[in-house]
Backbone as CSV, one residue per row, in Angstrom:
resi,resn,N_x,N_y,N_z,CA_x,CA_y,CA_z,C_x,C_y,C_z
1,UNK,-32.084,63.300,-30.768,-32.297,64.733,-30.902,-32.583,65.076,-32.362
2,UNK,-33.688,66.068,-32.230,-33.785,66.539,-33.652,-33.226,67.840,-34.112
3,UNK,-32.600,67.584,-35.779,-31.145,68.526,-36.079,-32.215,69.805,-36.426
4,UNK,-31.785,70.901,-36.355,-32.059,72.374,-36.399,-31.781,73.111,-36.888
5,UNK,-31.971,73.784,-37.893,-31.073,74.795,-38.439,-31.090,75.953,-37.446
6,UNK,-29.634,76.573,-37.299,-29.817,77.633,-36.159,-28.673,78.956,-37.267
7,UNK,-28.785,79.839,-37.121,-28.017,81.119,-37.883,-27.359,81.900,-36.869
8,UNK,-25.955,82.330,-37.200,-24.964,82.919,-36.366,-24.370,83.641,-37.046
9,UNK,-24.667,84.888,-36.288,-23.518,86.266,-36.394,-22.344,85.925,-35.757
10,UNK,-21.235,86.384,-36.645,-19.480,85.706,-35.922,-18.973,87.359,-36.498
11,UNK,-18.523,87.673,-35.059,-17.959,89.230,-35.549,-16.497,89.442,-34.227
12,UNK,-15.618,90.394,-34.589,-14.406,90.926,-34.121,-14.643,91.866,-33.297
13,UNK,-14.120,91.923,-32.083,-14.012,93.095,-31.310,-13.235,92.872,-30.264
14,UNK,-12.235,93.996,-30.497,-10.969,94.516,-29.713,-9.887,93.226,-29.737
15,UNK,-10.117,92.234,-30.639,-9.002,91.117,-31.403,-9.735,90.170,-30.873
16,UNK,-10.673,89.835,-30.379,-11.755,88.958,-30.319,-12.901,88.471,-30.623
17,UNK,-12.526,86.971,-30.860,-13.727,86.649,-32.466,-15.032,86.058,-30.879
18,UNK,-16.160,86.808,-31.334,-17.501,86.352,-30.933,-18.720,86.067,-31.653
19,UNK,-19.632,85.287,-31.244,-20.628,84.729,-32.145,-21.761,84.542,-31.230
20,UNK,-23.122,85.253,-32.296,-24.620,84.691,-31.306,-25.572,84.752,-32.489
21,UNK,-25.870,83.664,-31.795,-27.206,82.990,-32.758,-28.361,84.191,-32.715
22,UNK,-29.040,84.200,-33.907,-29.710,85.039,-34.295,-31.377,84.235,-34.880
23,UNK,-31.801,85.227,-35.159,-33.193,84.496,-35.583,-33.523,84.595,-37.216
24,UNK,-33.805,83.645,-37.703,-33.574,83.915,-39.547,-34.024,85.135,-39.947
25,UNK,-34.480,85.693,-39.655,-34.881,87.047,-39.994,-34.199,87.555,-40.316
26,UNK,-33.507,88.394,-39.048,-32.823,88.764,-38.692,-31.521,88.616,-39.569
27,UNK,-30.790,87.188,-39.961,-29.731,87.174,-40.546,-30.047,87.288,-42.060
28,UNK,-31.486,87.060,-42.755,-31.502,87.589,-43.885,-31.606,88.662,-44.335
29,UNK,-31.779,89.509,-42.578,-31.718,90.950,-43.101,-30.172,91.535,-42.980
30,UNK,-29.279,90.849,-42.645,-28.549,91.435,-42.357,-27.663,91.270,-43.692
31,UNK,-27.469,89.838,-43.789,-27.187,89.079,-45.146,-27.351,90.274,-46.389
32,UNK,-29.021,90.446,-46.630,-29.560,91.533,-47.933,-28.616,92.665,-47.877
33,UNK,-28.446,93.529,-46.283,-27.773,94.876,-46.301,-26.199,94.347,-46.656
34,UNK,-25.810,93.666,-46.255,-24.337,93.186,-47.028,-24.162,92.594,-48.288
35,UNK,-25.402,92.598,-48.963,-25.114,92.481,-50.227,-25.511,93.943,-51.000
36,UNK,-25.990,94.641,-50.272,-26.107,95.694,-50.917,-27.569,96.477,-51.150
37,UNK,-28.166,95.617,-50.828,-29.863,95.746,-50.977,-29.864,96.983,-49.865
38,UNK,-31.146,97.657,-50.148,-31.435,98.790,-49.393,-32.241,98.425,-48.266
39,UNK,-32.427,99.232,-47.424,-32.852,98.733,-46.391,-34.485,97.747,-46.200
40,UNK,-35.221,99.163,-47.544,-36.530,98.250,-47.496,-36.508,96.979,-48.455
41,UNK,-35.506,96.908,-49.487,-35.187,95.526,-50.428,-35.183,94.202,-49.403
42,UNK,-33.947,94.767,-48.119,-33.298,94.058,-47.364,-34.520,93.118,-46.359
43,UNK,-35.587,94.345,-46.207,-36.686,94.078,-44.993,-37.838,93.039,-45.580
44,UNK,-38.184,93.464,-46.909,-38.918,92.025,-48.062,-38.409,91.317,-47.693
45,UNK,-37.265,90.904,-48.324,-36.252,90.256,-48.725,-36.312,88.894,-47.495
46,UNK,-35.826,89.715,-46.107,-36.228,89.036,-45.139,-37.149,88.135,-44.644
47,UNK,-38.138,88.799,-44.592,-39.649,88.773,-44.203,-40.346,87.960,-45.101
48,UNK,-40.026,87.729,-46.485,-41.171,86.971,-47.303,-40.891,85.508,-47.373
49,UNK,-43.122,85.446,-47.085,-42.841,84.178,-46.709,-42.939,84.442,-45.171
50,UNK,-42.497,84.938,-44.284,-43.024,84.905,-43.069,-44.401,84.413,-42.293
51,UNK,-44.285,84.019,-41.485,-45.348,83.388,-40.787,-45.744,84.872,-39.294
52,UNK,-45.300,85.611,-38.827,-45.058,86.448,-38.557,-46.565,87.227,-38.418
53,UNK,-47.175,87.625,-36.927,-48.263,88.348,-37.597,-47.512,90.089,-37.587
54,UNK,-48.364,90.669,-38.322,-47.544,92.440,-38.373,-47.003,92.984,-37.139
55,UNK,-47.547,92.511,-36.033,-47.054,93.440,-34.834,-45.534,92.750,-34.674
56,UNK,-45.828,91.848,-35.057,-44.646,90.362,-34.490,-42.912,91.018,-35.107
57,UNK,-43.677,91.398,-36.640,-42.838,91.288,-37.532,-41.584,92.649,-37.300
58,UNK,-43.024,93.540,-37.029,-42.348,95.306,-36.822,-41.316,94.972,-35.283
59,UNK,-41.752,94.187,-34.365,-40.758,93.904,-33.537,-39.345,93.390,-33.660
60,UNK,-39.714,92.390,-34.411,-38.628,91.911,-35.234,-37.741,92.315,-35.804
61,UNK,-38.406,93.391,-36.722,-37.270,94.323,-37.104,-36.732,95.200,-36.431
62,UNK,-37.851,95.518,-35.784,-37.020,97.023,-34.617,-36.000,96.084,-34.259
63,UNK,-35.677,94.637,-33.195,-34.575,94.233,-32.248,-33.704,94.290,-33.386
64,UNK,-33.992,93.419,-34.777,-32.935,93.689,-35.597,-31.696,94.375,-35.157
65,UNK,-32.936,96.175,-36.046,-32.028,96.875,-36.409,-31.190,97.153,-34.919
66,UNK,-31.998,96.810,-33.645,-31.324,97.309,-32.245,-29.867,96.541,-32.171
67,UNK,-30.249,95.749,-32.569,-29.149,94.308,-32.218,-27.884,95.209,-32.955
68,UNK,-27.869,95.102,-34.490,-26.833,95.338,-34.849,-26.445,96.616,-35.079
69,UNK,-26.645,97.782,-34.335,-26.476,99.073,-34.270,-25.638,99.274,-33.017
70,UNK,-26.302,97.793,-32.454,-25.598,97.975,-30.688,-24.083,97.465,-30.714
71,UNK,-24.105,96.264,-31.380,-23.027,95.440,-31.542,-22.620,96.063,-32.423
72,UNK,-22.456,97.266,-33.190,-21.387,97.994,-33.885,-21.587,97.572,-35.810
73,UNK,-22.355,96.732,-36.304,-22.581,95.901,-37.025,-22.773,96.689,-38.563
74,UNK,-23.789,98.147,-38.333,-23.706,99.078,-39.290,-22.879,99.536,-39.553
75,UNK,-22.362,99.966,-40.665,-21.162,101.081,-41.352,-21.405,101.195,-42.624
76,UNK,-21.114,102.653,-42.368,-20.695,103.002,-44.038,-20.057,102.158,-45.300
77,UNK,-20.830,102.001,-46.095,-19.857,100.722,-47.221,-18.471,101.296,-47.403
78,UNK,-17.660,100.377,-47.869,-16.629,100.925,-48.047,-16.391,101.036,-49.112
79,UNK,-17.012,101.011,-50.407,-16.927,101.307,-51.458,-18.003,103.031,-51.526
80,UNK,-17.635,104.368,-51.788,-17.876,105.175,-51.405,-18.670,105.553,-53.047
81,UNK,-19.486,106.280,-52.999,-20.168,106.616,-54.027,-19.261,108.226,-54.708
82,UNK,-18.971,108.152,-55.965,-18.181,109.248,-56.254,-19.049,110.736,-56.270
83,UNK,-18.396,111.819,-55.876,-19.236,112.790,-55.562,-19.603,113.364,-57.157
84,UNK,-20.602,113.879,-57.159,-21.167,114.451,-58.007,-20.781,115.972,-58.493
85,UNK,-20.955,116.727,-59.288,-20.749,117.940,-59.686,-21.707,118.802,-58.842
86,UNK,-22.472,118.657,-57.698,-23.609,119.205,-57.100,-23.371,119.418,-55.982
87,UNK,-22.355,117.869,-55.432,-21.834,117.815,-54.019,-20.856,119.716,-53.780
88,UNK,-20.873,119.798,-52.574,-20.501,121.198,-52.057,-19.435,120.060,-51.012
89,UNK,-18.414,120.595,-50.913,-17.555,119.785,-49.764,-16.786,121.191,-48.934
């Protein structure tokens, strides 16, 4: 057999650890937004270097972002940006 690199999301829910393989894309986009990169940093970031034709790619990202919006995966950072003298609360 020939060895593979394969990429896995491993995440918690309701005290249970689960994991599914993902497509490199995908985990370098997810990777970029957890380091902090913005979304379109995150979507380069991903993507370059792709073999991918454009329709391929915009799919790609749409399941992405579907994937981990579904599975709960987005959130607010938890490091919070301090409010400004402008903010109204």
């Amino acid at each position: 057999m020939r060895q593979e690199r394969i990429h896995l999301a491993i995440h918690r829910y309701d005290d249970s650890v689960y994991y599914r393989r993902i497509e490199e894309e995908t985990f370098e986009l997810l990777d970029a937004l957890r380091g902090g990169a913005s979304v379109a940093e995150a979507a380069t970031r991903a993507f370059a270097g792709s073999k991918l034709t454009p329709e391929s790619l915009a799919d790609r990202l749409r399941e992405s972002f579907s994937l981990a919006s579904e599975l709960g995966w987005l959130c607010r950072s938890a490091v919070e940006e301090p409010y400004s003298s402008e903010t109204v609360v």
